[in-house]
SENU-241901 format. One line per field, with one value per residue: x, y, z of N, C-alpha, C in turn; residue number from 1; residue in three letters. Coordinates in Angstrom, 2 decimals, m for minus. Example, Ala and Ser with C-alpha at 12.3 -4.5 7.8 and 13.67 -1.06 7.14 Angstrom:
<zazas>
n.px = (13.19:12.85)
n.py = (m5.69:m2.25)
n.pz = (7.80:7.08)
ca.px = (12.30:13.67)
ca.py = (m4.50:m1.06)
ca.pz = (7.80:7.14)
c.px = (13.20:12.90)
c.py = (m3.30:0.03)
c.pz = (7.80:7.87)
resi = (1:2)
resn = (ala:ser)
</zazas>
This chain:
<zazas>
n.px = (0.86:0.61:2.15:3.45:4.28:5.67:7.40:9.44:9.73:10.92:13.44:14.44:15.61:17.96:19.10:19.88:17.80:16.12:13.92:13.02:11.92:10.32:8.23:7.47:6.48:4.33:2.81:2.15:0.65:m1.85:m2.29:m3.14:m5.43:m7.17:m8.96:m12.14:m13.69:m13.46:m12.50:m12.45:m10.94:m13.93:m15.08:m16.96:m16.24:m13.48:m10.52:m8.02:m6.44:m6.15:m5.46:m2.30:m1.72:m1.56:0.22:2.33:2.04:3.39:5.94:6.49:6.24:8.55:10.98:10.69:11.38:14.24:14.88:14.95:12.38:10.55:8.02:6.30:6.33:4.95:2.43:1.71:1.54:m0.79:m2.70:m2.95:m4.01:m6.77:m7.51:m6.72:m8.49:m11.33:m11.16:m11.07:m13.38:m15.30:m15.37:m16.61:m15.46:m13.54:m11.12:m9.93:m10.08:m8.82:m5.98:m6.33:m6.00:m3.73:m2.29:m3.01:m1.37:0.91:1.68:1.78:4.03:5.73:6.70:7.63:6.38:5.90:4.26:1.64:1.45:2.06:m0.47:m2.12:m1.14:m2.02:m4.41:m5.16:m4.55:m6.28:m8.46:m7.85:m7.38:m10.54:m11.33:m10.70:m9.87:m10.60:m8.79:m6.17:m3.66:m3.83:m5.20:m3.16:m2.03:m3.09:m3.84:m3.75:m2.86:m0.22:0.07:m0.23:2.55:4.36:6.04:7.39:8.84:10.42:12.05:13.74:15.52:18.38:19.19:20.61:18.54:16.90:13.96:11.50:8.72:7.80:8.55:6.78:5.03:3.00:3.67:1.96:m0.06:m2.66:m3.67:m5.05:m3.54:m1.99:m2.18:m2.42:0.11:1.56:0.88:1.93:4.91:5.27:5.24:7.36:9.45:8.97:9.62:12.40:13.43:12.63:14.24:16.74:16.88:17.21:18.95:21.47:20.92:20.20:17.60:17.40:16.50:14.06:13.45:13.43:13.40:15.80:19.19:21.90:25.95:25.84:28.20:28.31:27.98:29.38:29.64:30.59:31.40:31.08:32.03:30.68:28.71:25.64:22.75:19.95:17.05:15.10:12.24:12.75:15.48:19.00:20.70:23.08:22.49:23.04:23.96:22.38:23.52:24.18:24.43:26.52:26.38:29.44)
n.py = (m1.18:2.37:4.74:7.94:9.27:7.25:6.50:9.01:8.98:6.43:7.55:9.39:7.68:6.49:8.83:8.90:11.00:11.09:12.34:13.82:11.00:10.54:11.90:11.87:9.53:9.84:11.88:9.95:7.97:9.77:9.61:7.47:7.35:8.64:11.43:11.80:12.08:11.09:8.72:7.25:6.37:5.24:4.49:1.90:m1.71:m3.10:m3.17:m2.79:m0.76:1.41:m0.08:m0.34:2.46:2.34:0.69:3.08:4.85:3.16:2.83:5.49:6.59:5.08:5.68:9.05:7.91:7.19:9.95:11.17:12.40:11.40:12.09:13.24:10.71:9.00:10.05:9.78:6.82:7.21:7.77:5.73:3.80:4.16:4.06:1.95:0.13:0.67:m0.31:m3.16:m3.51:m2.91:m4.46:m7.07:m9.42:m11.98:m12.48:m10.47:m8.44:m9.23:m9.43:m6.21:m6.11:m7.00:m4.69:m2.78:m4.00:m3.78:m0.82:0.16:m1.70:m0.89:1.49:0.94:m0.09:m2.46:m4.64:m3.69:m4.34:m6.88:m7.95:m6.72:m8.10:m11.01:m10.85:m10.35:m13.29:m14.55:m13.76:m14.89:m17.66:m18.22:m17.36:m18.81:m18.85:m20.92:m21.56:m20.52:m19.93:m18.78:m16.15:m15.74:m14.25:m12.11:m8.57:m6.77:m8.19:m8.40:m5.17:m5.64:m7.25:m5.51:m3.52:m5.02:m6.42:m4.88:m3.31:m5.36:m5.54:m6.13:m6.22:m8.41:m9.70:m10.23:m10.94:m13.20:m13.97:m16.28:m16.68:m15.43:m17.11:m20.20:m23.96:m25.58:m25.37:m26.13:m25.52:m24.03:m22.59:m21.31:m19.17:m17.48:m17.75:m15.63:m13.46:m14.07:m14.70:m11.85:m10.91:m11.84:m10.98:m8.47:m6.32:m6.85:m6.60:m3.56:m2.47:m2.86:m1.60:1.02:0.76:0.79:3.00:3.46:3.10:0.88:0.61:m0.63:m3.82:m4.53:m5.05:m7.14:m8.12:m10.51:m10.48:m8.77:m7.51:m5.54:m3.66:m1.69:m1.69:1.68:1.16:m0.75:m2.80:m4.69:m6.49:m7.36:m5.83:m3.48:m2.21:m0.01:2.41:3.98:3.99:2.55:0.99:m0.57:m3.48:m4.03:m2.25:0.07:2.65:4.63:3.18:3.37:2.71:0.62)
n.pz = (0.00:m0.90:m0.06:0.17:2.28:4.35:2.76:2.79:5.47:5.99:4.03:5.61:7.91:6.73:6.84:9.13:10.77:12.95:14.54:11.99:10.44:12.29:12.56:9.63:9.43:11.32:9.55:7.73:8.92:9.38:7.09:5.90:8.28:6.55:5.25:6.37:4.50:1.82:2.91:5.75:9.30:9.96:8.76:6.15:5.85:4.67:7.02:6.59:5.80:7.96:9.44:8.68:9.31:11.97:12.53:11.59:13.15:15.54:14.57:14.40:17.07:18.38:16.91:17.78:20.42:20.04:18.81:21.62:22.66:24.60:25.38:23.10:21.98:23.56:22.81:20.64:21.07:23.11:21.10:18.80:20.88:21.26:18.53:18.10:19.59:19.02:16.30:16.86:18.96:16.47:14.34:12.18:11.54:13.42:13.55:13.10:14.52:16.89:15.75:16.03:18.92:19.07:18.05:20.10:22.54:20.62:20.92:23.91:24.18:22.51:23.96:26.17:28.33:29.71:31.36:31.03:28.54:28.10:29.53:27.22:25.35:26.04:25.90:23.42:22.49:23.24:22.01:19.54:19.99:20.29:18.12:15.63:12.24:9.32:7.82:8.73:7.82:5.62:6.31:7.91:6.02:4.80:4.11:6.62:8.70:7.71:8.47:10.92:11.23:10.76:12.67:14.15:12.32:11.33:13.16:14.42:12.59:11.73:14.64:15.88:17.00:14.84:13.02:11.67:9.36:9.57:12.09:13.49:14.06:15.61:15.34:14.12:11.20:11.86:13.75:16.73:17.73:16.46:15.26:17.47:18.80:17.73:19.03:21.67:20.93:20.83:22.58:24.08:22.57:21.36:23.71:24.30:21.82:21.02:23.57:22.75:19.87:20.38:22.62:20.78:19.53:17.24:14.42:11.68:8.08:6.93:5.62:1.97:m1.48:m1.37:m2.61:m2.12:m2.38:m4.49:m7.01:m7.82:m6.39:m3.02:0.04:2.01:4.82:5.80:3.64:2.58:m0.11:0.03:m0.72:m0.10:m1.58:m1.41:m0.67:m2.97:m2.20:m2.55:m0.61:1.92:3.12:5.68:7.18:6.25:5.31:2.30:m0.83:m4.19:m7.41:m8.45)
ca.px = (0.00:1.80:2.09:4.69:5.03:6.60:9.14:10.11:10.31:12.62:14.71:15.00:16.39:18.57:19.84:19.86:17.30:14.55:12.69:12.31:11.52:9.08:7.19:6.62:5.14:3.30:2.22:1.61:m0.48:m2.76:m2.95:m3.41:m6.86:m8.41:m9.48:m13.44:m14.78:m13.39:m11.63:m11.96:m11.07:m15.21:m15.21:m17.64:m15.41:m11.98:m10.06:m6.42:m5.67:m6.40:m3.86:m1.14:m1.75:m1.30:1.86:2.99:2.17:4.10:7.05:6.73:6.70:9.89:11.16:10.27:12.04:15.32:14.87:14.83:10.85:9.92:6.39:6.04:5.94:3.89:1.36:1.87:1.03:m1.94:m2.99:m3.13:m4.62:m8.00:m8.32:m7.03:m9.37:m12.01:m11.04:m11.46:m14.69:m16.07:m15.41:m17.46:m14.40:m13.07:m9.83:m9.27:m10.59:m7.57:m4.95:m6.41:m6.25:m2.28:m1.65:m3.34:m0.39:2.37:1.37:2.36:5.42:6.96:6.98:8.70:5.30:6.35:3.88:0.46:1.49:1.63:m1.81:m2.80:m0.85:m2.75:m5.96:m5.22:m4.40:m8.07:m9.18:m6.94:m8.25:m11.72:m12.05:m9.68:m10.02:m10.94:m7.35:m5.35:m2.48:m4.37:m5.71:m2.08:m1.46:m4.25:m2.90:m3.96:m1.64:1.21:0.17:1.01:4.09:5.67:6.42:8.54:9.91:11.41:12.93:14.66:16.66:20.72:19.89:20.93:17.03:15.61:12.67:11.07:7.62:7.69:8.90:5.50:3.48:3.12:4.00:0.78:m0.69:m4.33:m3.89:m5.53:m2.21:m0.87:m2.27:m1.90:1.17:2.05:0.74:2.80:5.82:5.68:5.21:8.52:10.28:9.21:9.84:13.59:14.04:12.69:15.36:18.30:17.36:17.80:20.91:22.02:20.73:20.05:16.62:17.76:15.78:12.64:13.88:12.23:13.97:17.70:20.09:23.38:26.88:26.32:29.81:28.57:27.90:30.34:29.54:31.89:31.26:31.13:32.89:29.79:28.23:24.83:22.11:18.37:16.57:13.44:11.77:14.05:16.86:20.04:21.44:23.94:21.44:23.88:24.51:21.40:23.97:23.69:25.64:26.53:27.21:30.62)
ca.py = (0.00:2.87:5.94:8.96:10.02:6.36:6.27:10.03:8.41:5.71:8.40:9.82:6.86:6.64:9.99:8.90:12.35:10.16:12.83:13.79:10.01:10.02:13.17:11.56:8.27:9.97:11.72:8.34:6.99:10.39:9.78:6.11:7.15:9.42:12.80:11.99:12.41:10.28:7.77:7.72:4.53:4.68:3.76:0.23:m2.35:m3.69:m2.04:m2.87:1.06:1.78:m1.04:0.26:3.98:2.27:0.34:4.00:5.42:2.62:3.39:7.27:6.42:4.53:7.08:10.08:8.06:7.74:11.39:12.01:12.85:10.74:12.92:12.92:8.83:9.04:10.79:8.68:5.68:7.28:8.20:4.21:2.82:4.23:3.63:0.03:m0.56:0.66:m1.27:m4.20:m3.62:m2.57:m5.65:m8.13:m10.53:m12.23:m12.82:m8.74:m8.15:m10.10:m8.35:m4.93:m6.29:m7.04:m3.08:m1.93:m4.73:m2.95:0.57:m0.68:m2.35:0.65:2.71:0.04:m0.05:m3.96:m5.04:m3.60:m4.73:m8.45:m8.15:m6.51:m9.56:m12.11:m10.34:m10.81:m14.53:m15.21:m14.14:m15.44:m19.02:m18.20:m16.62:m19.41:m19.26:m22.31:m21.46:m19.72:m19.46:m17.56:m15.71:m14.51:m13.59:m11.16:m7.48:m6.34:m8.94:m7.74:m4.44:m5.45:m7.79:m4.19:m2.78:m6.18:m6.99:m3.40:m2.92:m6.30:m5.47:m6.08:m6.06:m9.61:m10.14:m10.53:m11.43:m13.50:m14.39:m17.46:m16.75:m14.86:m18.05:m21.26:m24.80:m26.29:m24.49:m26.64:m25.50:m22.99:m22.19:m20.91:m17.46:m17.28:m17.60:m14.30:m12.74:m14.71:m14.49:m10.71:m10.20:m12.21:m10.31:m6.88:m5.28:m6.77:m5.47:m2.03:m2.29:m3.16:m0.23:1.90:1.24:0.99:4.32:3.49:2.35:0.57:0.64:m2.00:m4.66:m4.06:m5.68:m7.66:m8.94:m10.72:m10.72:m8.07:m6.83:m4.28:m2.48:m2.56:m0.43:1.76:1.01:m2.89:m3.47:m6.07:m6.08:m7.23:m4.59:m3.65:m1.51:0.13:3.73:4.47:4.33:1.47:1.05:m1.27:m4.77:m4.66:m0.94:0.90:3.49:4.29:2.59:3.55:1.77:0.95)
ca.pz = (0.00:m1.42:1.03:0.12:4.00:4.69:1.87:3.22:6.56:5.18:4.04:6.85:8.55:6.17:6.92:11.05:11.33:13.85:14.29:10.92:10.20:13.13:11.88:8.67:9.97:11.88:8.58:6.93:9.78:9.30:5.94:6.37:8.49:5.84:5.26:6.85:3.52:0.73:3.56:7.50:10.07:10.40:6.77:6.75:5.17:5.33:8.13:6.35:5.35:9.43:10.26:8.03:9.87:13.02:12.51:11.10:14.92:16.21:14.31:14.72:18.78:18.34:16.25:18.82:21.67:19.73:18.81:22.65:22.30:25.15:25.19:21.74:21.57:24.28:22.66:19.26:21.67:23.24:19.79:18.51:21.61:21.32:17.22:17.73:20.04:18.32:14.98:17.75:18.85:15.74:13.16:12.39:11.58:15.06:13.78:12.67:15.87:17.51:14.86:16.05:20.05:19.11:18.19:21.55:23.00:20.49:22.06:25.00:24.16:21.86:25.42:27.54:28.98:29.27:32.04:30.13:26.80:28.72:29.49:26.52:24.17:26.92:25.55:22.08:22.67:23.87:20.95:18.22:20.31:20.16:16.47:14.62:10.72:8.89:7.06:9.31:6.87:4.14:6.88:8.12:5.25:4.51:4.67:8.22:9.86:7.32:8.89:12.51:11.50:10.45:12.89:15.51:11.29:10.69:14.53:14.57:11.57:12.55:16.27:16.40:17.33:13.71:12.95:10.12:9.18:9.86:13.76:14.14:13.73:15.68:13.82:13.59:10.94:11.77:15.25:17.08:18.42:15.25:15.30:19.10:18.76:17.63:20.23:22.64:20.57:20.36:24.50:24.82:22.20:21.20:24.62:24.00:20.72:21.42:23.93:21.39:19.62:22.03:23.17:19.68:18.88:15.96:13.66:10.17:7.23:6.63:4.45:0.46:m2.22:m1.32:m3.25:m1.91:m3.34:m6.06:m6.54:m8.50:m5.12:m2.06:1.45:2.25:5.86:6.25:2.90:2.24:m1.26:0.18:m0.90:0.19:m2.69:m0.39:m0.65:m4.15:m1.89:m2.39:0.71:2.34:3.95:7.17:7.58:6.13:4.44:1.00:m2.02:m5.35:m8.18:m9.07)
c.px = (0.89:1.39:3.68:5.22:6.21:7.45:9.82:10.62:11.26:13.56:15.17:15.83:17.65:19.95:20.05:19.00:16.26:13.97:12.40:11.20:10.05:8.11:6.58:5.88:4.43:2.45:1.73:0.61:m1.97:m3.57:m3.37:m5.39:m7.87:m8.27:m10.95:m13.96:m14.55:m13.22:m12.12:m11.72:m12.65:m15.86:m15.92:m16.91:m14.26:m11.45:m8.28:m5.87:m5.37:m5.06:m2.51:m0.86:m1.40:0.11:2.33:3.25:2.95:5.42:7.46:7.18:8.32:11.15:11.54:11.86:13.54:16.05:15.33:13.48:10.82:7.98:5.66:5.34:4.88:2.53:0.74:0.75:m0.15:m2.99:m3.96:m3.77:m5.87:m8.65:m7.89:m8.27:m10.79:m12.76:m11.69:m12.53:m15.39:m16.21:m16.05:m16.60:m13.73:m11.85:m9.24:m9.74:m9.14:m6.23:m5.11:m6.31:m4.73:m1.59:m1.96:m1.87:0.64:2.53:1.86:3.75:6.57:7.20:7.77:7.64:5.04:5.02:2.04:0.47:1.38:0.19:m2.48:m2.61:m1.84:m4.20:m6.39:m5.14:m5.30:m8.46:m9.02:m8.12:m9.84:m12.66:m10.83:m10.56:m10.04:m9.54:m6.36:m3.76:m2.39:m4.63:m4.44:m1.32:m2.07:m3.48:m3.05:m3.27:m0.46:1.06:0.83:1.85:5.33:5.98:7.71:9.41:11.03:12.18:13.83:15.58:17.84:20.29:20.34:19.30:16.34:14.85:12.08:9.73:7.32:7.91:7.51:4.36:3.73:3.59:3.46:0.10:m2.79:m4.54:m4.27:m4.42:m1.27:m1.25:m1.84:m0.92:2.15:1.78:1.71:4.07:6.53:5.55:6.13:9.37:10.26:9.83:11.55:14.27:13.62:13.96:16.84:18.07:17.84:18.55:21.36:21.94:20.42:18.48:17.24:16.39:14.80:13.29:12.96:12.84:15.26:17.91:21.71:24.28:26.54:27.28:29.56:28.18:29.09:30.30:30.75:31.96:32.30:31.66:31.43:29.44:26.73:23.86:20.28:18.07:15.13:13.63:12.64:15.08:18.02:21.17:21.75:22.31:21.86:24.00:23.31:22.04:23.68:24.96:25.45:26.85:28.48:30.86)
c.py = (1.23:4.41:6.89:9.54:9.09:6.09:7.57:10.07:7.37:6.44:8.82:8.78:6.43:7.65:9.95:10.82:11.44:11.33:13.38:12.33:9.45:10.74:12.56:10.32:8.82:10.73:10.86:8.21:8.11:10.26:8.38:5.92:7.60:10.45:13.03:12.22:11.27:8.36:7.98:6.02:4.36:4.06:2.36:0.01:m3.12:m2.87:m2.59:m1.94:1.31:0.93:m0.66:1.54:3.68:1.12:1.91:4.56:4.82:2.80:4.42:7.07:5.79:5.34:8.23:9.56:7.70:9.34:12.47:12.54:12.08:11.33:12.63:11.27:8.41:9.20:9.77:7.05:5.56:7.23:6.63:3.55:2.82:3.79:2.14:m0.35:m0.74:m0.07:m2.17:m4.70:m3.38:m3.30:m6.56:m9.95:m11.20:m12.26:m11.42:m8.62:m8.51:m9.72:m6.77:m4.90:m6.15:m5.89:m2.31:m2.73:m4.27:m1.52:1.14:m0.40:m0.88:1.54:2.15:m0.03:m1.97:m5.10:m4.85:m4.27:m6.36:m8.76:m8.04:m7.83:m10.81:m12.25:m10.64:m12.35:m15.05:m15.06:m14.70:m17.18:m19.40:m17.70:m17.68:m19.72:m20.84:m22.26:m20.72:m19.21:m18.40:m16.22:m14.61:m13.96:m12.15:m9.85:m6.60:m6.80:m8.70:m6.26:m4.47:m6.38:m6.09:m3.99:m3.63:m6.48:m5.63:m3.08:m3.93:m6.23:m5.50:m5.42:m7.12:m10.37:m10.43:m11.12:m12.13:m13.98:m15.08:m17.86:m16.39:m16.13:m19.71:m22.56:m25.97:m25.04:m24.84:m26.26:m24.49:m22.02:m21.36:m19.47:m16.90:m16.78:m16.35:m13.24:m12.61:m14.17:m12.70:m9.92:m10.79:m11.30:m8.68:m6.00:m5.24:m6.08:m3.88:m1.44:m1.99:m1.65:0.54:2.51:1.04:2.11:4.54:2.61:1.52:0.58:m0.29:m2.61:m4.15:m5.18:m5.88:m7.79:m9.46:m11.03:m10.06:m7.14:m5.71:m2.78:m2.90:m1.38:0.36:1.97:m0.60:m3.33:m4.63:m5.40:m6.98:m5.89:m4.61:m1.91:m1.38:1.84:4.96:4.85:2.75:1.69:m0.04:m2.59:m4.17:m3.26:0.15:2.40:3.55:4.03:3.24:2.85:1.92:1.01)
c.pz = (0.00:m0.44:0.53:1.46:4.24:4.13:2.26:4.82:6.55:4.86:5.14:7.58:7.92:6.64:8.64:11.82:12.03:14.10:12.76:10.59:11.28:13.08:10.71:8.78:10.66:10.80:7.75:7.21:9.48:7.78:5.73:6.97:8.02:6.13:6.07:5.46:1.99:1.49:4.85:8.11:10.68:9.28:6.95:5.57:5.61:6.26:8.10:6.37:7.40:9.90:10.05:9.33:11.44:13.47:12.40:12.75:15.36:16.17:14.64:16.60:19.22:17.96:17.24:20.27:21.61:19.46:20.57:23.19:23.34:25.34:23.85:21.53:22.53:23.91:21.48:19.61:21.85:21.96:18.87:19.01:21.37:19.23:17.35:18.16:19.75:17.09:15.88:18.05:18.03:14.29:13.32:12.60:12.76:14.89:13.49:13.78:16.82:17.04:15.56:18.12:20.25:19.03:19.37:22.46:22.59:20.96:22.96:24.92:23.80:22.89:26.23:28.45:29.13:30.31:31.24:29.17:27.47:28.51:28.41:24.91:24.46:26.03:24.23:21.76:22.03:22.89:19.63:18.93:20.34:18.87:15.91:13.49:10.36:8.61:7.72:8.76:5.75:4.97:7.76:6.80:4.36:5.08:6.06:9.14:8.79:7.78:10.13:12.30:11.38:11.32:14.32:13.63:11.33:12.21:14.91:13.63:12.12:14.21:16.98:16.94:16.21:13.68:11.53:10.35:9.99:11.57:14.54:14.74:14.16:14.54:13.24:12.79:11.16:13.04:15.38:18.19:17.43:15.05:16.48:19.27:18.64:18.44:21.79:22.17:20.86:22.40:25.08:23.71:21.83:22.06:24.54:22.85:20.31:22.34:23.31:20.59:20.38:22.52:21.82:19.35:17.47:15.02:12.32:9.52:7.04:5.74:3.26:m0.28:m1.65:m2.32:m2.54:m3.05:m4.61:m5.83:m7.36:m7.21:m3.99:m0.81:1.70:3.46:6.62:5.34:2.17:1.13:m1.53:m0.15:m0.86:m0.95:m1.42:m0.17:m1.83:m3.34:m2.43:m1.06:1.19:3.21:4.99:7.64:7.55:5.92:2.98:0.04:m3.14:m6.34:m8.80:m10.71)
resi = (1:2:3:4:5:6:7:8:9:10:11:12:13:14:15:16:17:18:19:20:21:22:23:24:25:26:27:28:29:30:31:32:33:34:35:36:37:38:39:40:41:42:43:44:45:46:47:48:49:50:51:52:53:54:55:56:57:58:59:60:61:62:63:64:65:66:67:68:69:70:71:72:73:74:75:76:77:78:79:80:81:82:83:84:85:86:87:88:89:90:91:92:93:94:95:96:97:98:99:100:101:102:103:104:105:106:107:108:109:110:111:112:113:114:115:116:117:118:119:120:121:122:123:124:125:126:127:128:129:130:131:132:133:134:135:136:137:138:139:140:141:142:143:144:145:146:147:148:149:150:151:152:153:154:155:156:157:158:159:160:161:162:163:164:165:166:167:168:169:170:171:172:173:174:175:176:177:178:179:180:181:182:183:184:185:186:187:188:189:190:191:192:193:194:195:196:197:198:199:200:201:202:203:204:205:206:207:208:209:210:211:212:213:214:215:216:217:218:219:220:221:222:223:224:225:226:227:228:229:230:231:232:233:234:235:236:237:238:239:240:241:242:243:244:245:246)
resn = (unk:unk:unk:unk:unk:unk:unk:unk:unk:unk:unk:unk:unk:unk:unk:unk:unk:unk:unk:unk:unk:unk:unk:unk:unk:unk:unk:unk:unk:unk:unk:unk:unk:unk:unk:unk:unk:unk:unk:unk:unk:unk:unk:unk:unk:unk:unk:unk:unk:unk:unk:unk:unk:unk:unk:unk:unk:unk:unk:unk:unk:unk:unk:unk:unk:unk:unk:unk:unk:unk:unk:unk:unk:unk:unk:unk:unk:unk:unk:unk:unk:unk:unk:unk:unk:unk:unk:unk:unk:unk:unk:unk:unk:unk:unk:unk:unk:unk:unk:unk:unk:unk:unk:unk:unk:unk:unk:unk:unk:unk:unk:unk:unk:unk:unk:unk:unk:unk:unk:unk:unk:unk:unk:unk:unk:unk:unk:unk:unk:unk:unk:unk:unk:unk:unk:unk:unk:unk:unk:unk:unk:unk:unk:unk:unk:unk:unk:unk:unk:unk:unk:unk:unk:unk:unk:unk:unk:unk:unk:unk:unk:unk:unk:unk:unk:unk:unk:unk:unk:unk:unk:unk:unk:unk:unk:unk:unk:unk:unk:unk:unk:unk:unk:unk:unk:unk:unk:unk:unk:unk:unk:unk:unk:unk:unk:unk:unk:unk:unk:unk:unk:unk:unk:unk:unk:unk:unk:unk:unk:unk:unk:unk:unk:unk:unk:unk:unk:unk:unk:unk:unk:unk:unk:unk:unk:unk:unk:unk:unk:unk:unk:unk:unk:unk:unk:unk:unk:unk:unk:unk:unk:unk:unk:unk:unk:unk)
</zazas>
């Protein structure tokens, strides 16, 4: 879903400006919930655009509290809790209901708010186990749960914590444990890899397009000639600098 705030927030990270980069997700996420007239998150329908806009908050809060913003992300947070919850109560679907229960849980987490976000992952659990899809595979793959994988995929980048798909999601896919799962998963690790940033000081870029071993690029950091193509930038996989071609 193509948004111009979040590829100008990719730049920014790029450029290590976090608050720039947390200004424009937080422009994303606004533009993400509509104008009220063509678009709004009261819109009857899918409630994927809304999910996007609220990964974007999550990021912007993350964002903010590298910036030093601790208020700011604060606000970002507050900001998310009340439209997730909303989305939540206001779908007919049980299992988007349970996706939109998991962003009131990342909210949380992105603050170091590590003891709420418990409860609030707990919460999402219950209902992942009580709304299970006939298909629960097709079903994570539907774009509302690639809305909330963004925002534990793009913060684990090179913190030694990565994250892949496939980590989100139990390993029965017939089980009613296999959506669950991500709920669980993400109330033992997000609060750690919000940490890792942190003290790294540093965000990297969202994965987009790789490629390894093209020597026609070569960091002039890390020397590696790994490369991630994401927001028309080319920038180093491992470093999240930018390359040129030789």
């Amino acid at each position: 879903m193509g948004n111009p705030h979040r590829e100008t927030a990719v730049r920014a990270l790029v450029e290590k400006d976090w608050q720039a980069a947390a200004d424009a997700f937080t422009l994303a996420a606004h533009r993400d919930f509509g104008n009220g007239e063509e678009w709004s998150t009261l819109s009857p329908g899918s409630r994927e655009r809304p999910a996007f806009g609220l990964a974007s908050l999550c990021q912007a809060a993350l964002c903010y509290r590298l910036a030093g913003h601790e208020d700011r992300a604060r606000l970002r947070s507050l900001t998310a809790q009340p439209v997730a919850i909303d989305g939540r109560d206001h779908t007919r679907e049980g299992v988007t209901r349970a996706v939109y229960q998991e962003f009131v849980a990342d909210a949380r987490a992105v603050l170091g708010d590590t003891e709420r976000a418990a409860t609030e992952y707990e919460r999402a659990q219950q209902l992942y186990r009580s709304h299970t899809p006939e298909d629960p595979v097709t079903a994570a793959s539907q774009p509302v749960f690639t809305a909330a994988n963004r925002l534990i995929l793009h913060a684990s980048r090179n913190t030694g914590l990565d994250v892949r798909w496939d980590d989100l999601h139990g390993e029965d896919p017939q089980s009613g444990e296999y959506l669950a799962h991500r709920a669980a998963f993400k109330r033992r690790q997000l609060p750690r890899i919000v940490d890792a940033v942190l003290d790294a000081g540093r965000l990297h870029t969202p994965r987009g397009t790789t490629e390894y071993n093209n020597e026609s690029y070569r960091c002039p950091e890390c020397g590696e000639t790994d490369i991630n193509w994401v927001a028309g930038e080319t920038v180093c996989l491992h470093c999240s600098v930018r390359v040129a071609k030789q």
